[in-house]
C-alpha positions in Angstrom: -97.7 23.0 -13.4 -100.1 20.6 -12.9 -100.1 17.8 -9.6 -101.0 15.7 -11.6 -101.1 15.9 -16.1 -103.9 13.5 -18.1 -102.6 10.7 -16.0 -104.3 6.9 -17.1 -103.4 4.0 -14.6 -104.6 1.0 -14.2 -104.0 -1.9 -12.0 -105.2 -5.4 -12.3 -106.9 -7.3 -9.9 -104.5 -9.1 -7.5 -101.7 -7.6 -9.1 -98.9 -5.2 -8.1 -98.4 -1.6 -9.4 -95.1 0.3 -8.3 -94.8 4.1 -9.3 -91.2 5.1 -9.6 -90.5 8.5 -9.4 -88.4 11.2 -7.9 -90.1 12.9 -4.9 -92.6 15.8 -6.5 -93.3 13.8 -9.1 -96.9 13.0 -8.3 -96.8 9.5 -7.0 -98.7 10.3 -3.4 -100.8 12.7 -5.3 -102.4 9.4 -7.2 -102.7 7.3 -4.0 -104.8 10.1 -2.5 -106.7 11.0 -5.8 -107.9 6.9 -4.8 -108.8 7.6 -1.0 -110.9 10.2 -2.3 -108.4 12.7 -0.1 -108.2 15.0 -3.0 -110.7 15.3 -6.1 -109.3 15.8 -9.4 -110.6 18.4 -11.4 -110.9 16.7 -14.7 -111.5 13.2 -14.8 -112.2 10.2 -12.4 -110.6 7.3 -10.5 -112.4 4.1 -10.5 -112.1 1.1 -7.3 -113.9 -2.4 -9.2 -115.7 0.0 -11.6 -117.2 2.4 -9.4 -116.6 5.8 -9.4 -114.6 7.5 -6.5 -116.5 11.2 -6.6 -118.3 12.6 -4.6 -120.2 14.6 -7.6 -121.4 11.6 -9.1 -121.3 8.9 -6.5 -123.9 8.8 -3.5 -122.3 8.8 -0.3 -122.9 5.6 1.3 -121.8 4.2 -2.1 -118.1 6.3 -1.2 -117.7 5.3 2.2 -118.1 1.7 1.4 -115.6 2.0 -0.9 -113.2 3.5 1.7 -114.1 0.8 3.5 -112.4 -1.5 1.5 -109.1 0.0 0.4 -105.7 -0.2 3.5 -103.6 3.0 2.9 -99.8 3.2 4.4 -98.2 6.2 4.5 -94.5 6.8 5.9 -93.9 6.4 8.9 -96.9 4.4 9.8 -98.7 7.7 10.5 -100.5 6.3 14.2 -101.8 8.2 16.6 -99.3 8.7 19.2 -102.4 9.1 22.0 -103.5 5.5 21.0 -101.8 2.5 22.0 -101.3 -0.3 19.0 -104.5 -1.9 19.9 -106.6 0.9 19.5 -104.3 2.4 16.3 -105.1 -1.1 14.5 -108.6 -1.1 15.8 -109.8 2.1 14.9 -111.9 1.5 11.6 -113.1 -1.7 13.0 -114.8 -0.4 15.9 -116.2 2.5 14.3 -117.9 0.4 11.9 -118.9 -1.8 15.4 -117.7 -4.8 14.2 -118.5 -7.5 17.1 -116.3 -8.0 19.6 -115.3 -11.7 18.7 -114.6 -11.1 15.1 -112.4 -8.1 16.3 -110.2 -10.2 18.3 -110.3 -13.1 15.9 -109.1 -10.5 13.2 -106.4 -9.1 15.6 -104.8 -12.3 16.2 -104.4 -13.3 12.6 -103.2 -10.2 11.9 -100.1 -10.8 14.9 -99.6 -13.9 13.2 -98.7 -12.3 10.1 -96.9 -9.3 11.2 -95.3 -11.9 13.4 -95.6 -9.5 16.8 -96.2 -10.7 20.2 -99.4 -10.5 21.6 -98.1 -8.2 24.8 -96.9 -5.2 21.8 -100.4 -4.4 21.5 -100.4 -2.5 24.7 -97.4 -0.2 23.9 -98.0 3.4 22.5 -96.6 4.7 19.0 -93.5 6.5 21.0 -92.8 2.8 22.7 -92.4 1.5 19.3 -89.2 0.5 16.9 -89.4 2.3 13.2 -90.5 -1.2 12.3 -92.8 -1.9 14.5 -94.4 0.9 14.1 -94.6 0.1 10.0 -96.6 -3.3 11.2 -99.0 -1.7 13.4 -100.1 0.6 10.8 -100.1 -2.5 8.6 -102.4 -4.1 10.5 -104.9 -1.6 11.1 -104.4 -1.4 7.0 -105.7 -5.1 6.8 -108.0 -4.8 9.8 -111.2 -4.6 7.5 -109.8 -7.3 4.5 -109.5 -4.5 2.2 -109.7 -5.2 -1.6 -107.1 -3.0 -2.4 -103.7 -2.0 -0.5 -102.3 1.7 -0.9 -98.7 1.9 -0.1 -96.9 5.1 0.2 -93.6 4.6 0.7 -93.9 2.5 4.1 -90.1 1.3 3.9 -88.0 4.7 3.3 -87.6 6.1 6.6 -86.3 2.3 7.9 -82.6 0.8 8.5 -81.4 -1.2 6.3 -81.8 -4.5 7.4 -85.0 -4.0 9.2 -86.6 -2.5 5.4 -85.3 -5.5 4.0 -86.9 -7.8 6.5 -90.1 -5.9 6.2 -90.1 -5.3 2.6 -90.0 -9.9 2.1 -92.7 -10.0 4.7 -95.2 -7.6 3.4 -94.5 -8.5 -0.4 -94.9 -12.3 1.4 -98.7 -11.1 2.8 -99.4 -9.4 -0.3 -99.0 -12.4 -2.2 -100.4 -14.9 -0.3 -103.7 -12.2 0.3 -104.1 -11.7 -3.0 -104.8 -8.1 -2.8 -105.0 -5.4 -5.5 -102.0 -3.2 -3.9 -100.5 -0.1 -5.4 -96.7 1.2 -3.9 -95.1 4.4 -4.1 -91.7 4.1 -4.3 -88.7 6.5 -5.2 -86.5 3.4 -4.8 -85.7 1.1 -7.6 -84.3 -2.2 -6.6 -87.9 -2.0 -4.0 -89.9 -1.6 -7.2 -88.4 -4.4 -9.5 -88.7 -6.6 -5.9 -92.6 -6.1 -6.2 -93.1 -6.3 -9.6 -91.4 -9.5 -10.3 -95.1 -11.6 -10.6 -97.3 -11.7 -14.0 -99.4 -8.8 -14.5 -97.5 -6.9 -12.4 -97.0 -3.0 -13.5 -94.1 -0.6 -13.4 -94.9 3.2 -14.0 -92.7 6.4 -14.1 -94.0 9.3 -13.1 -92.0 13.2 -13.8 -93.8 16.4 -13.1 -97.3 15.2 -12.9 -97.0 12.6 -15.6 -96.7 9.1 -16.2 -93.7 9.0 -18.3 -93.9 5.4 -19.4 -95.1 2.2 -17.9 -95.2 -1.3 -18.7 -92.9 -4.3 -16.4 -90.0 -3.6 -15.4 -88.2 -6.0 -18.0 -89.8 -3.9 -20.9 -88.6 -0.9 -19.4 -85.1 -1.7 -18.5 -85.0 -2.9 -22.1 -86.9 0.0 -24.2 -87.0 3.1 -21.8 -89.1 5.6 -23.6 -86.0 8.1 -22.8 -83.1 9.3 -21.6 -84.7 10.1 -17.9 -86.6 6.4 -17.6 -83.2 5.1 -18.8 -81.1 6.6 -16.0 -83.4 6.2 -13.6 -84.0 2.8 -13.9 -80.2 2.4 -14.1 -79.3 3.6 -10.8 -79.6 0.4 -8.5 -81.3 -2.0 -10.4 -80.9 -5.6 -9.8 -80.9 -7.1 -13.2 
C-alpha cells in the first residue's frame, strides 16, 4: 500500500481546501509532501507554479518557498525550551528580519490571536491547549505566508475552546486572504471552512482521493457508499 496513490489536488488562490478522511488515510502525508518534508517518488507538488523538489528545483529557489507557506500541526508542536516569544519568533529571526518590523509583526499578530502582551513570556508548559494552538499560529503567520498548512490544529482541544478557536482562525483566514489547506477527520469542521466560493472538499481512503468537489455536491452525489457515510456522520446541513 501506497502513502499516498496518483493523488491530483489543487487549491485555488485564497481559497479553502479541507481533506476529510479517517486517520491513515493520507491527509498529513499531502501537507508534508508541500513542506517539502517528504519527496514523492513519482510526481510533483507545485506552490504558485513552482516546483517543490529538490531534484529539479535550485535550492535557494526551495527555501524561499518554505519561506512562504505557515504549517500547524496538532498540538501546536512549540518548543517547550522556548518561551512564546521566541516559539513565534523563530523563522523571523533566522532570516534577521530587523528588529522593528519584528515587533511591529508581533503586535499585530496579539491583536489577532487576541492574547495579552504579558503571555509572550510564558513557556509552552505554562500554556492552556488553546493558547498554545495561537502561539503556534502566530509563529505560522510571522512571515505573511502565502499559503497556510493546517494539520488538524483543533482535535486535541475542549469543546468550547475548538469552537472559539475554530471562528477565530477561519475569521483570520478570511480576512488574510490566504491560500490555506486543513486536515480534518472531523466533518461539521470541514463543511465550517468550506462554506465560501471556490472552496474545495476532498476525501481521502487509503492513500487516495476518493472524491472531491464542495461539500454541497458531495452531500448530494457521493461517489459511494463510504463518502456517503462519512459525510453523514455529523454534518450540519
Amino acid at each position: 500500500m501506497y502513502a499516498l496513490d496518483n493523488v491530483s489536488l489543487a487549491c485555488t488562490q485564497g481559497n479553502v481546501l479541507a481533506l476529510l478522511g479517517e486517520s491513515g488515510s493520507g491527509k498529513s502525508t499531502v501537507l508534508r509532501v508541500l513542506t517539502g518534508l517528504v519527496q514523492p517518488d513519482d510526481g510533483e507538488a507545485l506552490i504558485a507554479g513552482v516546483r517543490l523538489t529538490s531534484v529539479t528545483s535550485p535550492r535557494e529557489t526551495l527555501e524561499s518557498l518554505r519561506l512562504s507557506i505557515g504549517y500547524v500541526i496538532q498540538e501546536g508542536g512549540l518548543f517547550p525550551h522556548l518561551s512564546a516569544k521566541e516559539n513565534v519568533l523563530l523563522t523571523a529571526r533566522h532570516q534577521k528580519y530587523p528588529a522593528r518590523q519584528i515587533q511591529q509583526r508581533l503586535q499585530e499578530l496579539l491583536a489577532m490571536m487576541q492574547l495579552p502582551d504579558d503571555i509572550l513570556r510564558r513557556y509552552p508548559t505554562e500554556l492552556s491547549g488553546g493558547q498554545r494552538q495561537r502561539i503556534a499560529l502566530m509563529r505560522a503567520l510571522m512571515l505573511k505566508p502565502d499559503v497556510l498548512l493546517l494539520d488538524e490544529p483543533f482535535s486535541a482541544l475542549d469543546p468550547l475552546i475548538r469552537r472559539d478557536l475554530q471562528r477565530d482562525v477561519l475569521a483570520i483566514i478570511r480576512s488574510l486572504g490566504v491560500t490555506t489547506m486543513l486536515v480534518t477527520h472531523d466533518v461539521p469542521e470541514a463543511q465550517m471552512f468550506t462554506r465560501a466560493e471556490g472552496d474545495m472538499l476532498a476525501v481521502m481512503r487509503f492513500g487516495r482521493v476518493v472524491q472531491q468537489g464542495t461539500f454541497a455536491a458531495l452531500a448530494s452525489a457521493p461517489a459511494n457508499d463510504f463518502v456517503r457515510d462519512f459525510l453523514s456522520i455529523g454534518a450540519v446541513l
